[in-house]
N, C-alpha and C positions, 0 to 999 in steps of 0.2 A: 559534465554529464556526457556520458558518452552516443557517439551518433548514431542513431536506431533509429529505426520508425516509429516507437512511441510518443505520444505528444502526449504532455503533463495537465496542460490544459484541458484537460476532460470535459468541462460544464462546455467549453466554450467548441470542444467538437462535437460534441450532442449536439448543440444548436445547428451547428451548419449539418451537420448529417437533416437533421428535419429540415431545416429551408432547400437543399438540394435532392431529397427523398422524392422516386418519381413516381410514385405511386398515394403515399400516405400525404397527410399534411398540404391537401391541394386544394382544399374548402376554402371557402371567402375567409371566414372567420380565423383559423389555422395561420393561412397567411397576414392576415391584418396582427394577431397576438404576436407571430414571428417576427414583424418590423418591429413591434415595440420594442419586443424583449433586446434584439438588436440590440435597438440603440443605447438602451441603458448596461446591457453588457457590455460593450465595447468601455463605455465608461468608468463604470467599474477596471476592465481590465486595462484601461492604461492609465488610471490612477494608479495602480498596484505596481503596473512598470514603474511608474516615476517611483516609486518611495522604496528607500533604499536600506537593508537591514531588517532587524537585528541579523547580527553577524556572530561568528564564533570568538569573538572577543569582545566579552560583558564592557556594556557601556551607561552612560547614566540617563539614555535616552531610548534604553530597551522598550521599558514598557510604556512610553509613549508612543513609539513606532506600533506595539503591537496594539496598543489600543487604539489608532488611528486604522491600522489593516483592518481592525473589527468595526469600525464605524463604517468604514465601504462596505462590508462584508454587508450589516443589518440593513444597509438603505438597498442594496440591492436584492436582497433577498426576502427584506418584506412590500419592493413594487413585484416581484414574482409571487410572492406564493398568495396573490390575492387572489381572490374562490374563481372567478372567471378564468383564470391561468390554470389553475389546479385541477380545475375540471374537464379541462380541454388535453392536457399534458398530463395524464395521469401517472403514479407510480411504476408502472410497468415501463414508463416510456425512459426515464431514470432523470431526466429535466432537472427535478427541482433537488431529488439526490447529488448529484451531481457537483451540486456547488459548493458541499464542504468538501469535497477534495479538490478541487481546484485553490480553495481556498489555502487549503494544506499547503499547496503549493509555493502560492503566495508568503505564507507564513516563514517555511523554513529556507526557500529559495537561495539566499544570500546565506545563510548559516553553511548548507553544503557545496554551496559553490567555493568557499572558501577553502575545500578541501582537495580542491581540483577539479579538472574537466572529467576524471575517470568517475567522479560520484552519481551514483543513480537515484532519482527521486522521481517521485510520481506512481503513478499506476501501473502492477506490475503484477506476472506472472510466473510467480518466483518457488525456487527449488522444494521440493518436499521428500521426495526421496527416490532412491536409486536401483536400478533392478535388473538382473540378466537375461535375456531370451534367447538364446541361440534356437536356431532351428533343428539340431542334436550336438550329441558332445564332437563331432567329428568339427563341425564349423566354430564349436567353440573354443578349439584349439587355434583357428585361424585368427579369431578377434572377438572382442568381448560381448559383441551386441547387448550394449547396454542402452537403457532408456530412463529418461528424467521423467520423474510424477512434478508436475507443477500446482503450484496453490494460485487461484488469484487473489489480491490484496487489493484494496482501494489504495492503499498513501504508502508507500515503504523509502526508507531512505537505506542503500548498501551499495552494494556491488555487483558489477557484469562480471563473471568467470569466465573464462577458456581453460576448459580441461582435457586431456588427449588418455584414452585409454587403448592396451594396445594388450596384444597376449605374448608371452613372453616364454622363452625357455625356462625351468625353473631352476632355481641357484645351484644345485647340486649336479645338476645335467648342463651348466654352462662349460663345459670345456669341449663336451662334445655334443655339439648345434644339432647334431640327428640330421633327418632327412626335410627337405624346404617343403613347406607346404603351399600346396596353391588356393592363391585366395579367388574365394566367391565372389561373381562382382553384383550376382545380385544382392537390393536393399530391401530388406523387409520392411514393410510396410507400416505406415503411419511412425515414424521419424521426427521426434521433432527438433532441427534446429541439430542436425548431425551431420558431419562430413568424415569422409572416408575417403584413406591415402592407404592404400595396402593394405596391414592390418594394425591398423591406427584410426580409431574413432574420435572424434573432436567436438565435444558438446560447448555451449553457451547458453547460462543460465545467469540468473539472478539470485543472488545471495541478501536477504533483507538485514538489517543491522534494527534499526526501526519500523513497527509495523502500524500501524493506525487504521483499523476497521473503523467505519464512517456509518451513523445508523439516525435516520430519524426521529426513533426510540428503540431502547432495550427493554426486552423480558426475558425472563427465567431461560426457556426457551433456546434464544440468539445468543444467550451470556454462559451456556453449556457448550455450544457452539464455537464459540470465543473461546470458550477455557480450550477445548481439546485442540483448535488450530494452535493455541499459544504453548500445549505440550508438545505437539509434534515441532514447532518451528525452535524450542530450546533444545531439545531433544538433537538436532542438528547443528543446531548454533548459540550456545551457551550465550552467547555475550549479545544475545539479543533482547529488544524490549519490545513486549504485544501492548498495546493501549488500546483501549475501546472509548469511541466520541460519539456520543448522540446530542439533541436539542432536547429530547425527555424522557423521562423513566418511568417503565413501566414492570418493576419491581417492589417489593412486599418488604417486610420488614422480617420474615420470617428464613426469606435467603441468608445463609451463610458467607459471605462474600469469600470468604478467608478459604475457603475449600477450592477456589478455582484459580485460573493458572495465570492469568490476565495479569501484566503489571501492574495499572491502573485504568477506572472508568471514569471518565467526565460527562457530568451532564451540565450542556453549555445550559441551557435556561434555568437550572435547579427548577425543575417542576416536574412533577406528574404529565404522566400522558394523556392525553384526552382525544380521542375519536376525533379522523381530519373535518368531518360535519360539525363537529360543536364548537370546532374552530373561528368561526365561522359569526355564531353569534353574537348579539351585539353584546352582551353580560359578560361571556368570554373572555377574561385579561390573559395577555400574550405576554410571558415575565422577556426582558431583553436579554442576550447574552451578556454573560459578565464577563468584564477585561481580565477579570482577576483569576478566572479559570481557566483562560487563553493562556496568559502568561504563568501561568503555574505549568502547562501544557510543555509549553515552548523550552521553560528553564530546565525541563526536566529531559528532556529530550538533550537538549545541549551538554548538560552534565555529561550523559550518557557518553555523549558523540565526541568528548574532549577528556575524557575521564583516561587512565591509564588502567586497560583493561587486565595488566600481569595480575595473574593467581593460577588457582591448582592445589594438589594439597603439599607441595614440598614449600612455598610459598605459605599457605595455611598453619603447618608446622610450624614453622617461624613462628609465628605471632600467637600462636595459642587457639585459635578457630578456624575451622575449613570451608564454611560459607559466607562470602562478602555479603554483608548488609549494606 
């Protein structure tokens, strides 16, 4: 993974952001729920340190590891979302969101590590598309001023880019360079993540391979939502996969699934949605996560990430079809 200020561990800097927040989270009670939670996070996460795997080479101990990652996962997060926690740390604060992408983490960690130190995973702020601004065409012959649109993601697994744009003579004018032009050295404003050597611009972005949008539950709604980030992000990068993960659905039987753009959606509890209050009740059954939609998750992911991604249609012609199924 490469060295940046991002930390993967999302749930677990949520927390310390509240416990060292100098203003909010100063109440008796605040502080007393933030030692609990402590302690049993801490627990959680270096159970998850110690257990090692799955990895990018299938073993016959996959989905035991990964059903064991889910068994820390459930005891931690049903001493969290008990109503006294939930109502103190509400949805806005992102607490209890929070920990299926850490879990993400947890999950694939060893799988992308095995790809090197260059692989990025975790929570990311990744490329969406590309655009010019010069401040007229005169500076536009100096250097490109270009700027990245970013998407945020909860969970991606890809790569950090460095890419250098620069303005250039054009091919038929290369013999004779014309007159030097002098660069501006002012930077327009709001920049993100650019450097400037002359006229040579230098962005770093995030390229997702892997996308995993993380949701409490899905409706109609957030799964339009879903579809259009998952046109725009193949639309860029063909050889990627959008998945949407929630704990419960809160779709109809009358949705089309087949119309939207999403790889695939998992609902860890197989169950309906039901309002966070009726939670709550004692009649209320809470279905567990199944291991078997984890690792359907996981396998599928893997495929992806080991797969031999050559095609095209010169490729396609070959064999008689021009879209990989």
């Amino acid at each position: 993974m490469p060295t940046t200020d991002r930390n993967p561990l999302v749930h677990g800097s949520n927390l310390e952001q509240k416990e060292k927040h100098r203003t909010k989270y100063r109440d008796a009670d605040s502080k007393k729920y933030l030692r609990e939670i402590r302690i049993e996070y801490d627990k959680w996460h270096l159970a998850n340190v110690k257990l090692v795997g799955p990895t990018s080479t299938p073993s016959d101990n996959d989905d035991a590891i990964i059903s064991k990652r889910l068994e820390l996962l459930s005891t931690y997060k049903d001493f969290l979302d008990q109503q006294h926690y939930a109502e103190k740390f509400d949805s806005r604060s992102n607490l209890h969101s929070s920990v299926l992408e850490e879990f993400l983490y947890y999950l694939f960690r060893d799988l992308a590590k095995d790809f090197g130190e260059n692989a990025l995973i975790g929570k990311s702020h990744t490329f969406k598309d590309i655009f010019f601004v010069p401040p007229k065409y005169a500076e536009m012959l100096k250097r490109p001023y270009a700027r990245i649109e970013k998407k945020d993601h909860d969970f991606v697994i890809g790569a950090t880019i460095e890419a250098s744009f620069e303005a250039v003579t054009p091919p038929e004018e290369e013999e004779n360079p014309g007159e030097m032009l002098t660069i501006v050295k002012e930077e327009p404003e709001n920049y993100s993540e650019v450097t400037v050597t002359g006229n040579t611009e230098t962005h770093i972005f995030d390229i997702p391979v892997i996308v995993i949008e993380c949701k409490t539950y899905l409706d109609k709604t957030m799964l339009e939502g879903s579809s259009r980030a998952a046109e725009d992000l193949k639309a860029r990068n063909p050889n990627s996969l959008y998945i949407v993960l929630m704990e419960w659905i809160k779709l109809t039987s009358d949705v089309n699934l087949r119309k939207y753009k999403v790889d695939q959606i998992y609902v860890l509890r197989q169950q309906k949605n039901t309002d966070r209050e009726f939670r709550y009740e004692e009649k209320y059954i809470k279905n567990p996560i199944n291991p078997t939609v984890v690792q359907h998750l996981f396998h599928k992911v893997r495929k992806h990430l080991t797969m031999d991604w050559t095609g095209g249609i010169e490729y396609g012609i070959q064999r008689g079809w021009l879209i990989e199924e």
